[in-house]
MDAnalysis code that builds the backbone (N, CA, C; Angstrom):
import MDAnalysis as mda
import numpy as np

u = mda.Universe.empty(669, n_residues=223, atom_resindex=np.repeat(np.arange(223), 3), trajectory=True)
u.add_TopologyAttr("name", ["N", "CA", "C"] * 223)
u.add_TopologyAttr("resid", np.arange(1, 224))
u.add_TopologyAttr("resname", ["UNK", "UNK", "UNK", "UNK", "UNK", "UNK", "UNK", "UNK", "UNK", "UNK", "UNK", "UNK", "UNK", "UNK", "UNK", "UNK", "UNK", "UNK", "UNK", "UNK", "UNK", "UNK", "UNK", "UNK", "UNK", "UNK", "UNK", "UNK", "UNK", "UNK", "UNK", "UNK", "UNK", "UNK", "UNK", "UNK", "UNK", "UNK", "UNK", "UNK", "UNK", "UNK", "UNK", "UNK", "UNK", "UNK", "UNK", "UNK", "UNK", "UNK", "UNK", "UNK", "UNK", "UNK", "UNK", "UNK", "UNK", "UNK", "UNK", "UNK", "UNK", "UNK", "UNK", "UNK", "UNK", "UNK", "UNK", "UNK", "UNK", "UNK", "UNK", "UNK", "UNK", "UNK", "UNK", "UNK", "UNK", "UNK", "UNK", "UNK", "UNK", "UNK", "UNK", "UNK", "UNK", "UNK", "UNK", "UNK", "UNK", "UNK", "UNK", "UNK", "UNK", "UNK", "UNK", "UNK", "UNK", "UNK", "UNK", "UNK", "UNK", "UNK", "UNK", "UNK", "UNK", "UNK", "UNK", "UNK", "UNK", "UNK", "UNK", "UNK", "UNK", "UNK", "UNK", "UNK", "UNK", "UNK", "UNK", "UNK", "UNK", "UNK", "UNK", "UNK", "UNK", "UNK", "UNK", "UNK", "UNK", "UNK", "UNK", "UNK", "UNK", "UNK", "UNK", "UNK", "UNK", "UNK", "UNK", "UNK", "UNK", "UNK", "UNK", "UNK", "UNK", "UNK", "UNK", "UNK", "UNK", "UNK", "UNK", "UNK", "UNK", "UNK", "UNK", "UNK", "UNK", "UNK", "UNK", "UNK", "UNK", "UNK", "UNK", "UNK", "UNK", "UNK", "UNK", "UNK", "UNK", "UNK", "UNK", "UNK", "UNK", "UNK", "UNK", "UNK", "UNK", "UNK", "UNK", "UNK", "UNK", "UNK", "UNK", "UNK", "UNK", "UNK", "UNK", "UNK", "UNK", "UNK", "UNK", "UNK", "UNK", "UNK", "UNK", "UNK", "UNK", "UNK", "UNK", "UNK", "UNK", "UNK", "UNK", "UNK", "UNK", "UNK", "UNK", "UNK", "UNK", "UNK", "UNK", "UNK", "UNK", "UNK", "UNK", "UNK", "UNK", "UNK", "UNK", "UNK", "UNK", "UNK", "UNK"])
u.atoms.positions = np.array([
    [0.847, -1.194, 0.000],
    [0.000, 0.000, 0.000],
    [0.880, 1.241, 0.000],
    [0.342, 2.318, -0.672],
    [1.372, 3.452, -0.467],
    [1.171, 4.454, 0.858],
    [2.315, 5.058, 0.656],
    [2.478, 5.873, 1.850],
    [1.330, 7.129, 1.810],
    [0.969, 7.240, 0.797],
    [-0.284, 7.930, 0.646],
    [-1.877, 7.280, 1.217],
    [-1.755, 5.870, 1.775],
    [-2.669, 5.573, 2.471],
    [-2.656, 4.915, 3.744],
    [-1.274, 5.943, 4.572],
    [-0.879, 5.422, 5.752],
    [-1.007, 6.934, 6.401],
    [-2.513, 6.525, 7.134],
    [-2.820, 7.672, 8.219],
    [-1.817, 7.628, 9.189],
    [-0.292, 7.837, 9.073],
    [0.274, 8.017, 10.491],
    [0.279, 9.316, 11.342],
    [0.179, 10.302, 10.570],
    [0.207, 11.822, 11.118],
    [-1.414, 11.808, 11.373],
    [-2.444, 11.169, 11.442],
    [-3.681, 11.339, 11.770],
    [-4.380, 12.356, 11.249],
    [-3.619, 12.883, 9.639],
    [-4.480, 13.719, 8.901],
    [-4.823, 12.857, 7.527],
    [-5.979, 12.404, 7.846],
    [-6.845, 11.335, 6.347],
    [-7.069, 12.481, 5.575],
    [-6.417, 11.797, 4.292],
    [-6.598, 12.831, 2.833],
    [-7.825, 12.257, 2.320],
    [-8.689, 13.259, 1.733],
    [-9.827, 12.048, 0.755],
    [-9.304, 10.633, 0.315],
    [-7.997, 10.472, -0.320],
    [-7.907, 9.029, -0.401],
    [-8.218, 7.942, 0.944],
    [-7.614, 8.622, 1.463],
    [-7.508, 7.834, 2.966],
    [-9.143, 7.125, 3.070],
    [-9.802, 8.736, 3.039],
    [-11.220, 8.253, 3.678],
    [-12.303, 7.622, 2.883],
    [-11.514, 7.273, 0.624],
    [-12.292, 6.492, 0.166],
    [-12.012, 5.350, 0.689],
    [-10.990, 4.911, 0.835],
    [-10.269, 3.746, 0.804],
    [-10.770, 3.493, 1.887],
    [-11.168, 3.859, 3.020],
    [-11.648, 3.414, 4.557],
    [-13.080, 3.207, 4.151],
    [-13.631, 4.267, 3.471],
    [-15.230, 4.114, 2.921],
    [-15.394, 2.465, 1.946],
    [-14.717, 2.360, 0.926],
    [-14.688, 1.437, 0.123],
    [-14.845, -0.324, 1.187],
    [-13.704, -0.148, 2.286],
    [-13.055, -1.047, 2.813],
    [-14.908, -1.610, 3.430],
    [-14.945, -0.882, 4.560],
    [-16.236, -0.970, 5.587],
    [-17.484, -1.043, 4.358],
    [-17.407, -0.249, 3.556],
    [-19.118, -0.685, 2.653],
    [-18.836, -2.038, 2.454],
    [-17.952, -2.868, 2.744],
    [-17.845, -4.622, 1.767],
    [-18.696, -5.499, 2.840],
    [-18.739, -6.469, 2.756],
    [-19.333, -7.184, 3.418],
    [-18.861, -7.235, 4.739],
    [-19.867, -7.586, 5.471],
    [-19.193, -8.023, 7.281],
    [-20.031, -8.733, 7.847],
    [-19.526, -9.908, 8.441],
    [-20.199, -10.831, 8.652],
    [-19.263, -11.475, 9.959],
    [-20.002, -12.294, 11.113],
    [-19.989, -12.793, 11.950],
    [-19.126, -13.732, 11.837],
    [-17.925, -14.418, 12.127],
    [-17.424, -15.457, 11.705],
    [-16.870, -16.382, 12.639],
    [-16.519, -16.143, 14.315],
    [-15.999, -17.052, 14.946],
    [-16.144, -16.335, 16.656],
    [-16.468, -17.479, 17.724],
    [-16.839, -16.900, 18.846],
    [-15.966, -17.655, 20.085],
    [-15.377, -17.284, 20.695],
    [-14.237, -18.267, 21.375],
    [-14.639, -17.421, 22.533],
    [-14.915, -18.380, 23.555],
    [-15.119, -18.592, 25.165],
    [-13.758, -19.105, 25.905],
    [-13.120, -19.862, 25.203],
    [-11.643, -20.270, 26.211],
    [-10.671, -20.140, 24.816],
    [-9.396, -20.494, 25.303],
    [-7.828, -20.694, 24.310],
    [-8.192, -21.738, 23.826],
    [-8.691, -22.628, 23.465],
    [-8.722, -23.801, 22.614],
    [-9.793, -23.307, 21.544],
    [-10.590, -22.224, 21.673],
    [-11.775, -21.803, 20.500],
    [-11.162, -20.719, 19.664],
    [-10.052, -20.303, 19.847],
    [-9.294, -19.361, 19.107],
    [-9.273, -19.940, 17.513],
    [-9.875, -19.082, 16.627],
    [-9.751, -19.697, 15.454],
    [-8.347, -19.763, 14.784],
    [-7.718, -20.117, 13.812],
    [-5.831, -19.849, 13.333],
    [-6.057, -18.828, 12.861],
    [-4.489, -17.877, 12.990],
    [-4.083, -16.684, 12.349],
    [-4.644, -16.617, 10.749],
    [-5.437, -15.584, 10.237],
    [-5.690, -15.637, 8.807],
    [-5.226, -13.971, 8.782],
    [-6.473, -12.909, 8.259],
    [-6.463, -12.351, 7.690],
    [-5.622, -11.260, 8.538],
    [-5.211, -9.970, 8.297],
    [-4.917, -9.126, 9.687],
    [-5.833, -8.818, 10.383],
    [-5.621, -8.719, 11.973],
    [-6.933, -8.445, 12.827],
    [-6.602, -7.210, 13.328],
    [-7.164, -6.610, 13.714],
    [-7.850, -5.345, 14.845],
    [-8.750, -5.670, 15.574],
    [-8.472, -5.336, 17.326],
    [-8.918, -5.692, 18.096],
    [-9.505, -4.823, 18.924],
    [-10.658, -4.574, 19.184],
    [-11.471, -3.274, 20.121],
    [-11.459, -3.906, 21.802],
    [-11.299, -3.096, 22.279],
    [-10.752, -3.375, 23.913],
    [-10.976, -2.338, 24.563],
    [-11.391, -2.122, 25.995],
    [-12.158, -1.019, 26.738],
    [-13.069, -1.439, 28.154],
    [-13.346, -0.421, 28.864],
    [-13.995, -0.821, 29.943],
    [-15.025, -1.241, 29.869],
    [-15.739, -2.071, 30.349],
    [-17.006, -2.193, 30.071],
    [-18.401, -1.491, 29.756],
    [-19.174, -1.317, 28.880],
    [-20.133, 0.088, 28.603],
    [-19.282, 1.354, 27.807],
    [-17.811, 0.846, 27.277],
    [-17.313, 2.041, 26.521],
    [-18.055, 2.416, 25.400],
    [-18.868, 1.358, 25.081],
    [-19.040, 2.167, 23.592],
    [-18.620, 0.949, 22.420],
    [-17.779, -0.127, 22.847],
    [-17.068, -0.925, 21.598],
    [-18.339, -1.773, 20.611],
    [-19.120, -1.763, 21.154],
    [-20.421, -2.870, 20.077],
    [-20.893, -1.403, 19.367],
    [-21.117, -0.660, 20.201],
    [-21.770, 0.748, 19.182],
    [-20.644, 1.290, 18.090],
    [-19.496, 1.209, 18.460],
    [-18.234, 1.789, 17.539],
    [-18.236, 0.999, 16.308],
    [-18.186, -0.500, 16.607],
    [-18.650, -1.769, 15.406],
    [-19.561, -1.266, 14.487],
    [-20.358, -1.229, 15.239],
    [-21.486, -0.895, 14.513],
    [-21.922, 0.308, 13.801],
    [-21.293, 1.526, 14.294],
    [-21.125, 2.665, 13.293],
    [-19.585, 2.703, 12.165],
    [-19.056, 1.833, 12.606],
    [-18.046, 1.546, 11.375],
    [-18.109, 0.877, 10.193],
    [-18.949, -0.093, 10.389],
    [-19.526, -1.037, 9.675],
    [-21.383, -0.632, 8.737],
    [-21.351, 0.808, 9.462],
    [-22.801, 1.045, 8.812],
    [-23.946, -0.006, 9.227],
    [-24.161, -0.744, 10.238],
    [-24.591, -1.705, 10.615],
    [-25.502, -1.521, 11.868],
    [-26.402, -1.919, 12.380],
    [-27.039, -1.653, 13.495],
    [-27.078, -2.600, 14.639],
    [-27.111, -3.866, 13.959],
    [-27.058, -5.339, 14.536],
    [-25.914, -6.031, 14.728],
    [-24.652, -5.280, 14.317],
    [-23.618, -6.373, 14.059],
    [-23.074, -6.864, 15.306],
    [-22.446, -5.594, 15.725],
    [-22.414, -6.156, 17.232],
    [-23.116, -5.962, 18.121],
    [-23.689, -6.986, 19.313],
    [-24.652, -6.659, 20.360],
    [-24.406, -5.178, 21.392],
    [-25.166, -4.705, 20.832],
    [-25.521, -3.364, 22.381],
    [-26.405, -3.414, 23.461],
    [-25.265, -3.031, 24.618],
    [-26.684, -3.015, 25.895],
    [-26.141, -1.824, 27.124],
    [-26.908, -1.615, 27.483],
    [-26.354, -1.107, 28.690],
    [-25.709, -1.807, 29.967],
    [-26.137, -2.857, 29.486],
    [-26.046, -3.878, 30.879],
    [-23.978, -4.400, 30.970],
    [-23.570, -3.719, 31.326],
    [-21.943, -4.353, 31.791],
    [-21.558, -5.297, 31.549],
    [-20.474, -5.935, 30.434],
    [-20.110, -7.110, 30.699],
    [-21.150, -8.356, 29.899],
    [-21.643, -7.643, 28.728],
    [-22.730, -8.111, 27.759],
    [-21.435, -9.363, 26.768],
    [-20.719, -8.766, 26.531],
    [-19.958, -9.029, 25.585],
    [-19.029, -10.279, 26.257],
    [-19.806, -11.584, 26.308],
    [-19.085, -12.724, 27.342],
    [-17.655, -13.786, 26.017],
    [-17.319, -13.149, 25.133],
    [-16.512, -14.117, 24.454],
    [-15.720, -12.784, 23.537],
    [-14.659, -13.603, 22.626],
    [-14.259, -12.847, 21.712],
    [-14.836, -13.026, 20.381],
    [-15.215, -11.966, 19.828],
    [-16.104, -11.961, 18.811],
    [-15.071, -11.726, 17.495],
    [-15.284, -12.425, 16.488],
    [-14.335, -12.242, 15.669],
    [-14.961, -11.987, 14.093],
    [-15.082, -10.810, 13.232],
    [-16.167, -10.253, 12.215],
    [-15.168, -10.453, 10.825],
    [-15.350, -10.820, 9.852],
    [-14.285, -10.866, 8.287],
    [-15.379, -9.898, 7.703],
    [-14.420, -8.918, 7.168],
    [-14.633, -7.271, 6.787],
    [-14.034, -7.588, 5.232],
    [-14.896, -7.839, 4.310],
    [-14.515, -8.232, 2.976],
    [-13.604, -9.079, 3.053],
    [-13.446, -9.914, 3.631],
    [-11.755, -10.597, 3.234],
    [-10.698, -9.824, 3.284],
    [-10.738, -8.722, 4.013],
    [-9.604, -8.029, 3.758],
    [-8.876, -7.660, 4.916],
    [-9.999, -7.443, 6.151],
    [-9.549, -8.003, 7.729],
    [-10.233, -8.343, 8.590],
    [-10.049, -8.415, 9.725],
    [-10.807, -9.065, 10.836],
    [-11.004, -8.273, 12.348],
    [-12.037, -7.913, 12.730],
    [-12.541, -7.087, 13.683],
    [-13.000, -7.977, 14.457],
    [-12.207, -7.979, 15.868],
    [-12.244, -8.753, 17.304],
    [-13.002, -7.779, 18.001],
    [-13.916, -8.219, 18.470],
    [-15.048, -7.505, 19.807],
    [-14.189, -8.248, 21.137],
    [-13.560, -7.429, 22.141],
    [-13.267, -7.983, 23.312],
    [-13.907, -7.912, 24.297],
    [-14.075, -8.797, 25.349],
    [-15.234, -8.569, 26.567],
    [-14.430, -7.322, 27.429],
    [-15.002, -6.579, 27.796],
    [-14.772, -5.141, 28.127],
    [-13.925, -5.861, 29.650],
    [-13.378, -4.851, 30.138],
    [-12.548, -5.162, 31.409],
    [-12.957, -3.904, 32.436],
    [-12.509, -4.187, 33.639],
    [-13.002, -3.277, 34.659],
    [-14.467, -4.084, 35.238],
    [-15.292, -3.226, 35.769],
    [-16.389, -3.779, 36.016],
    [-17.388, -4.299, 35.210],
    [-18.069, -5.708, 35.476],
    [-19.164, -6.443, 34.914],
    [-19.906, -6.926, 35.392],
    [-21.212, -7.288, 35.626],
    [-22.232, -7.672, 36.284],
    [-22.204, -9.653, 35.829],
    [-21.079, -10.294, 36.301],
    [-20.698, -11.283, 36.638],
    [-19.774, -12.020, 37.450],
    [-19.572, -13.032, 37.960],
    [-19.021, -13.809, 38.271],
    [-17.712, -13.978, 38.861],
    [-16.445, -13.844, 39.857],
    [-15.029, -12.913, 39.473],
    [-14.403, -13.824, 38.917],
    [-15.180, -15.504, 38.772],
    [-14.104, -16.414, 38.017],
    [-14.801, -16.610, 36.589],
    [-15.344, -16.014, 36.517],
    [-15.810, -15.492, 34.676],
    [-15.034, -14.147, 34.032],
    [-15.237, -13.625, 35.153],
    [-13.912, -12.013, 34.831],
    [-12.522, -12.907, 34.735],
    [-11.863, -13.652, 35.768],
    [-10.860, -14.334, 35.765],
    [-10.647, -15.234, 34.371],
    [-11.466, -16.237, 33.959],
    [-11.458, -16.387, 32.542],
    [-10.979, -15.876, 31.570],
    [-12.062, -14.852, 31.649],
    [-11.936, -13.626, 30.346],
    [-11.184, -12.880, 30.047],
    [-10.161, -12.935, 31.448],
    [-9.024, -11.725, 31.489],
    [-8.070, -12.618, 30.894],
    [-7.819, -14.091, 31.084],
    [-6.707, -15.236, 30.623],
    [-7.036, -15.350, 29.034],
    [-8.059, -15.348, 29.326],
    [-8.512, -15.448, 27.267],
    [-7.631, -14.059, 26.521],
    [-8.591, -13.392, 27.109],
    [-7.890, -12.240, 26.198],
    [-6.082, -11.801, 26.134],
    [-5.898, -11.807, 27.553],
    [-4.094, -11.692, 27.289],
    [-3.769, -12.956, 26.826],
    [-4.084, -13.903, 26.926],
    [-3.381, -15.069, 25.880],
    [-3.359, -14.414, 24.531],
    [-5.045, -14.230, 24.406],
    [-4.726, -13.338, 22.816],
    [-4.160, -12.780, 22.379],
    [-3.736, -11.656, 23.519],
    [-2.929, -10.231, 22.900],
    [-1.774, -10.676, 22.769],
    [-1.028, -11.560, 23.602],
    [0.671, -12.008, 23.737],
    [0.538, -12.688, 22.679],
    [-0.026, -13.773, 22.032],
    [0.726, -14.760, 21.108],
    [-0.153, -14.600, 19.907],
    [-0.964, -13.102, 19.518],
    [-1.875, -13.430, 18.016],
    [-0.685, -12.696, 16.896],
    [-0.458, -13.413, 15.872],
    [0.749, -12.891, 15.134],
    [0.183, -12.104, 14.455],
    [-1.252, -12.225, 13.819],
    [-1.182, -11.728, 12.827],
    [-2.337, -10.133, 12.987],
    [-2.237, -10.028, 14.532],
    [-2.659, -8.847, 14.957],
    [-1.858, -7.609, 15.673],
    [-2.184, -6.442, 13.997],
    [-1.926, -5.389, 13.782],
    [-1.770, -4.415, 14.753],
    [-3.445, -4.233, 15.549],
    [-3.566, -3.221, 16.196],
    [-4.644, -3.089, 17.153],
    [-4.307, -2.330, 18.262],
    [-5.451, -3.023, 19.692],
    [-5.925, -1.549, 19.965],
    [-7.492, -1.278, 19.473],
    [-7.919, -0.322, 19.879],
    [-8.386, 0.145, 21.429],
    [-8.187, 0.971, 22.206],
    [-8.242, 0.901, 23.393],
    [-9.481, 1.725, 23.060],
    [-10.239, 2.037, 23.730],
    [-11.774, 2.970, 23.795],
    [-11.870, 3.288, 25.034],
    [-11.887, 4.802, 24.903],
    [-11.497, 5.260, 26.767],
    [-13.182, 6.435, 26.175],
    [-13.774, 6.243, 27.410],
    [-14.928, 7.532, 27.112],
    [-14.600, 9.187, 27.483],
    [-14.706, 9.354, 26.235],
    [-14.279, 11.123, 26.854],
    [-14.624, 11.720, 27.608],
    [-15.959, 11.526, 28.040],
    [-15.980, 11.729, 29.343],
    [-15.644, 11.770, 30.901],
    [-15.393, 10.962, 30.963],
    [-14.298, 9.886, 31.979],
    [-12.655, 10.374, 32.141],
    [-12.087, 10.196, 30.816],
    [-10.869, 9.925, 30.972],
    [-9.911, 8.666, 30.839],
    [-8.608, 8.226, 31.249],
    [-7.851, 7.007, 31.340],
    [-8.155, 6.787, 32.738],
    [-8.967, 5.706, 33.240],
    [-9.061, 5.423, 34.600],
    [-7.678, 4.136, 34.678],
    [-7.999, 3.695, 36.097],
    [-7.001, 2.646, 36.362],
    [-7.464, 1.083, 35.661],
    [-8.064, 0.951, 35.348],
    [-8.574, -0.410, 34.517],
    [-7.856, -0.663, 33.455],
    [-7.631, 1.162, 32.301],
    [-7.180, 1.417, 31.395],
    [-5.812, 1.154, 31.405],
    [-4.838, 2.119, 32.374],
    [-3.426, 1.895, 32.456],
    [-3.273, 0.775, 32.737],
    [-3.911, -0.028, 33.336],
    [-3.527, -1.995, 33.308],
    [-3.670, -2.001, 32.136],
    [-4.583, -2.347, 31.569],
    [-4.378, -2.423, 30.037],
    [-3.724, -2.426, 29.094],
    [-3.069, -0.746, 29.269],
    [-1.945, -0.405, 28.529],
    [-0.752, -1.038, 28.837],
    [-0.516, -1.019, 30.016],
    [0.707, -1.474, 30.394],
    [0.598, -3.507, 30.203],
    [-0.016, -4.011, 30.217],
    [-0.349, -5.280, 29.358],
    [-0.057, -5.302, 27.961],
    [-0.644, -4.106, 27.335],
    [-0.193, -4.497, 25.972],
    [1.350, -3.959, 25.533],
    [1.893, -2.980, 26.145],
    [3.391, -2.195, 26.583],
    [4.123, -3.483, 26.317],
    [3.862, -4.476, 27.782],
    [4.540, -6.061, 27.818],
    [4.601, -6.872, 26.751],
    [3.954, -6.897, 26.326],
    [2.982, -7.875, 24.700],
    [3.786, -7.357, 23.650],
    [4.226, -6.246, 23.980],
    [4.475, -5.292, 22.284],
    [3.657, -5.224, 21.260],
    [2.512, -4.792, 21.726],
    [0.916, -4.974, 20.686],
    [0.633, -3.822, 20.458],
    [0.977, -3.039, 19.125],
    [0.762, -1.820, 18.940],
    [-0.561, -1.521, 19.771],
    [-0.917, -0.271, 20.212],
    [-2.469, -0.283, 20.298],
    [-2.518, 1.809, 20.582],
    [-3.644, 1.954, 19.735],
    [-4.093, 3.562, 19.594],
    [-5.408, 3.570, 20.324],
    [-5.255, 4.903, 21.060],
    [-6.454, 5.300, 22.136],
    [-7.545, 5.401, 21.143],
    [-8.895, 5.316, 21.475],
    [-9.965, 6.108, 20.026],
    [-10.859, 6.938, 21.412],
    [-11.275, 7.687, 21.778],
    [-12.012, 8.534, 22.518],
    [-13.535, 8.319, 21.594],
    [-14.428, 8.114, 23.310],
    [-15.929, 7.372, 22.385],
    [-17.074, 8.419, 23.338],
    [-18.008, 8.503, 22.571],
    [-18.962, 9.258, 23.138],
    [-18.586, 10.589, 22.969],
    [-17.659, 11.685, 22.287],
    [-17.445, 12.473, 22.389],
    [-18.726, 13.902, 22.070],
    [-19.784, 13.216, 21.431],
    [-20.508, 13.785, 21.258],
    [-21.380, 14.746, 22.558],
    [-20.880, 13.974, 23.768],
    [-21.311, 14.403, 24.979],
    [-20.773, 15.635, 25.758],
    [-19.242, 15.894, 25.065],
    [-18.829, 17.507, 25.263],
    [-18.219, 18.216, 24.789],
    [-18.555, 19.462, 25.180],
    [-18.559, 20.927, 23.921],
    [-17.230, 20.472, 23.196],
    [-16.666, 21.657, 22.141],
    [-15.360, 21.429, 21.670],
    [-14.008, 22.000, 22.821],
    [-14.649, 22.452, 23.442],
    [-13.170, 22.764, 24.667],
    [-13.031, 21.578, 25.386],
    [-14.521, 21.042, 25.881],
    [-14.394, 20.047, 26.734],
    [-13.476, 18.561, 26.369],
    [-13.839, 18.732, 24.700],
    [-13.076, 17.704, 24.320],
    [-11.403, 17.639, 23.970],
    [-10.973, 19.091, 23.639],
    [-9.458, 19.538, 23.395],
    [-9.082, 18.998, 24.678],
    [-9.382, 19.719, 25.707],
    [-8.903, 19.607, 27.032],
    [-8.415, 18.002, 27.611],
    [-9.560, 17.422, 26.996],
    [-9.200, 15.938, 27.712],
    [-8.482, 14.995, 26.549],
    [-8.519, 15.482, 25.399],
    [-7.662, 14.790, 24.268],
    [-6.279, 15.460, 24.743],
    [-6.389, 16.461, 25.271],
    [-4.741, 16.730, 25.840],
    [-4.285, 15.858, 26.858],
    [-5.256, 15.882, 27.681],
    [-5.150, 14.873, 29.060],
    [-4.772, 13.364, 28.672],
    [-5.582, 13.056, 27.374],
    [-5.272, 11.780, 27.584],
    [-3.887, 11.436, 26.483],
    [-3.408, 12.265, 26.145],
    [-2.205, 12.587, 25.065],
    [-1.104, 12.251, 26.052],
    [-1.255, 13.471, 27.331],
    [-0.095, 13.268, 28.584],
    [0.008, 11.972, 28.957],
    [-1.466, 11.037, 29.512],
    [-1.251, 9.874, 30.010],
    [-1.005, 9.273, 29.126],
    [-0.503, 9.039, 27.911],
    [-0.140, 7.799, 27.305],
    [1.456, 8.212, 26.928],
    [1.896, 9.252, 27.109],
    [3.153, 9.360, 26.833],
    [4.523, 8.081, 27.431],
    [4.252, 7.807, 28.559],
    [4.921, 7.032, 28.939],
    [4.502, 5.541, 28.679],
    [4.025, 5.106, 27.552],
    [3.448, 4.019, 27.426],
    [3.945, 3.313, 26.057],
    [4.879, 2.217, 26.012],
    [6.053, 2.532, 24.602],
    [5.241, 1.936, 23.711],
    [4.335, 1.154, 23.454],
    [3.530, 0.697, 22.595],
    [2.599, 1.067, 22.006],
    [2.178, 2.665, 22.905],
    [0.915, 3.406, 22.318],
    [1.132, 4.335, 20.682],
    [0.094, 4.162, 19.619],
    [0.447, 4.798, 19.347],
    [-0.051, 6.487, 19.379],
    [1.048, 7.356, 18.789],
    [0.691, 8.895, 19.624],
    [-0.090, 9.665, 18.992],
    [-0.912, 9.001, 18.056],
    [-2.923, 9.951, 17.465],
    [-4.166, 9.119, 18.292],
    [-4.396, 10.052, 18.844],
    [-5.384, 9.710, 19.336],
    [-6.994, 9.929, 18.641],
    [-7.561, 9.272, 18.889],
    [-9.130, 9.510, 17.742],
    [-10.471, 9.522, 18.260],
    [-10.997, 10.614, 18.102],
    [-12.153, 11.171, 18.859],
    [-12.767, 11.120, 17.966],
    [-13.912, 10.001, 18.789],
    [-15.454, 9.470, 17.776],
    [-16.572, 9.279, 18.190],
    [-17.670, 9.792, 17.875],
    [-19.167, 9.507, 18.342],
    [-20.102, 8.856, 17.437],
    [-20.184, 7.555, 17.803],
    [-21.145, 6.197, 17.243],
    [-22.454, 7.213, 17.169],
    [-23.151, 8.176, 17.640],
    [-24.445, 8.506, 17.758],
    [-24.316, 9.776, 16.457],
    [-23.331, 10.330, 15.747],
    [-22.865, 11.706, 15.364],
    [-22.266, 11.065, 14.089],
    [-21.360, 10.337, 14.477],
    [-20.578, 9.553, 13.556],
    [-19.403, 10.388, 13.008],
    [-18.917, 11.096, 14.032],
    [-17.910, 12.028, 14.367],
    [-16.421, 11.513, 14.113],
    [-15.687, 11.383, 13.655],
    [-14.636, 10.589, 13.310],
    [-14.725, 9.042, 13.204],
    [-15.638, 9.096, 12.766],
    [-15.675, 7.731, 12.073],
    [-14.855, 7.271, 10.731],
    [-15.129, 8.284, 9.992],
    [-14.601, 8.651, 8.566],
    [-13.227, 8.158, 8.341],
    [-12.461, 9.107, 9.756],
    [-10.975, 9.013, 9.627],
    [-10.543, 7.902, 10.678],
    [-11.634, 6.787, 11.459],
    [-10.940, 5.875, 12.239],
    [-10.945, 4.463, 11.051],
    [-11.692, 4.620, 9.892],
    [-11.817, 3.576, 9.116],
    [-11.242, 4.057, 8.195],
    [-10.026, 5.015, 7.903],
    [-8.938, 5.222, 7.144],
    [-7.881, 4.518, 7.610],
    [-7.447, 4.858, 9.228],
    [-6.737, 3.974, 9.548],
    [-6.945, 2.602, 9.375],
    [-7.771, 2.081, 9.712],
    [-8.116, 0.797, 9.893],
    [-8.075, 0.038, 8.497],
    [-8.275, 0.520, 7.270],
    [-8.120, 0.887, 6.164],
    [-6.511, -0.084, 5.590],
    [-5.898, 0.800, 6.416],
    [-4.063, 1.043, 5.988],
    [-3.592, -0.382, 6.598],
    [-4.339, -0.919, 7.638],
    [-4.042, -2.201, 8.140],
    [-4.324, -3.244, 7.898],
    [-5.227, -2.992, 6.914],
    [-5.797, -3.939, 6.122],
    [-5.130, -4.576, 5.104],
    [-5.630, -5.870, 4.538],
    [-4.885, -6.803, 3.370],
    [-5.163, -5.618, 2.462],
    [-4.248, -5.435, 0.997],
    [-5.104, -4.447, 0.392],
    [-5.859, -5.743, -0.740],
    [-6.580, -3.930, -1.222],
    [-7.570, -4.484, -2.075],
    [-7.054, -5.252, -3.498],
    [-8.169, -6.170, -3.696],
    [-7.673, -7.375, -4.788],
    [-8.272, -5.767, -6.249],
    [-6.965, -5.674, -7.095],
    [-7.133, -4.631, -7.906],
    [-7.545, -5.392, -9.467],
    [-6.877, -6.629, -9.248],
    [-6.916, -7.123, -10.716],
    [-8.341, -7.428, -11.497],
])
């Protein structure tokens, strides 16, 4: 792919944002659901992986990326999301739903599970690109988060902040805490340093989070 469709400076040129448009209009479909390490399907296409506290926002983010309403389950209810969900995005990559971390309205040896599932995942998946963290702008990086980070730091698993719900405050409110959360990730060697402010309800950087996502992708079959 060319360097002309590598959002690294986090300014998407119209190419960027056909090529992210093109990518997400293709098909997306449901493809594999793993409850323990033995349901892990094999390394195929490149993956991207959505990861966050519980109630961040990650089934609604799916689902406004994908133009989709149903794809991934939404609820209010904590801790909805009991497996890793794994979606094939044209054949071209693969979108992991992770069970949210922090608080859930289950079990602590179902949290205990879920927490072994998923860092198994993050340490040994080869053929995954990039680990979206989803912090609510509202909120901030709580302590759930910096575990997190510092998990995937260990792992060496690239992973970029995306700020969710932003639709909920003014434009100062949101500079202010995209600064805030700029500071807290500085010391974090795996993060990468654009951060992406998006509202599933607005569809507020959506445009330019499926440019990136885009660039990580297999490219497109041209012939």
């Amino acid at each position: 792919m060319s360097d002309a469709l590598r959002p690294e400076d986090g300014a998407a040129t119209p190419e960027m944002i056909e090529a992210g448009r093109r990518l997400f209009a293709g098909e997306c479909h449901f493809t594999w659901g793993a409850t323990k390490i033995g349901d892990l399907p094999p390394p195929a296409l490149p993956e991207v992986a959505f990861a966050g506290r519980s109630n961040v926002g990650k089934s609604s983010l799916v689902n406004a990326l994908t133009g989709r309403t149903t794809l991934a389950r939404v609820s209010n209810t904590p801790g909805r999301t009991q497996q890793l969900n794994f979606f094939d995005l044209a054949g071209r990559l693969t979108l992991v739903d992770l069970p949210g971390y922090g608080f859930a309205k289950v079990s602590k040896d179902k949290v205990a599970q879920w927490v072994n599932l998923t860092e198994t995942y993050l340490a040994g998946r080869p053929n995954l690109k990039r680990v979206l963290v989803l912090i609510d702008s509202r909120h901030g990086v709580k302590p759930p988060d910096t575990a997190a980070m510092k998990l995937l730091d260990q792992s060496a698993v690239s992973y970029q902040v995306v700020l969710t719900k932003t639709d909920k405050l003014t434009p100062g409110q949101l500079a202010a805490m995209t600064k805030t959360v700029a500071t807290a990730i500085r010391a974090h060697v795996a993060a990468h340093p654009v951060i992406m402010p998006t509202s599933s309800e607005t569809g507020a950087g959506v445009p330019e989070l499926r440019a990136a996502l885009a660039a990580l992708g297999k490219p497109a079959d041209v012939s």
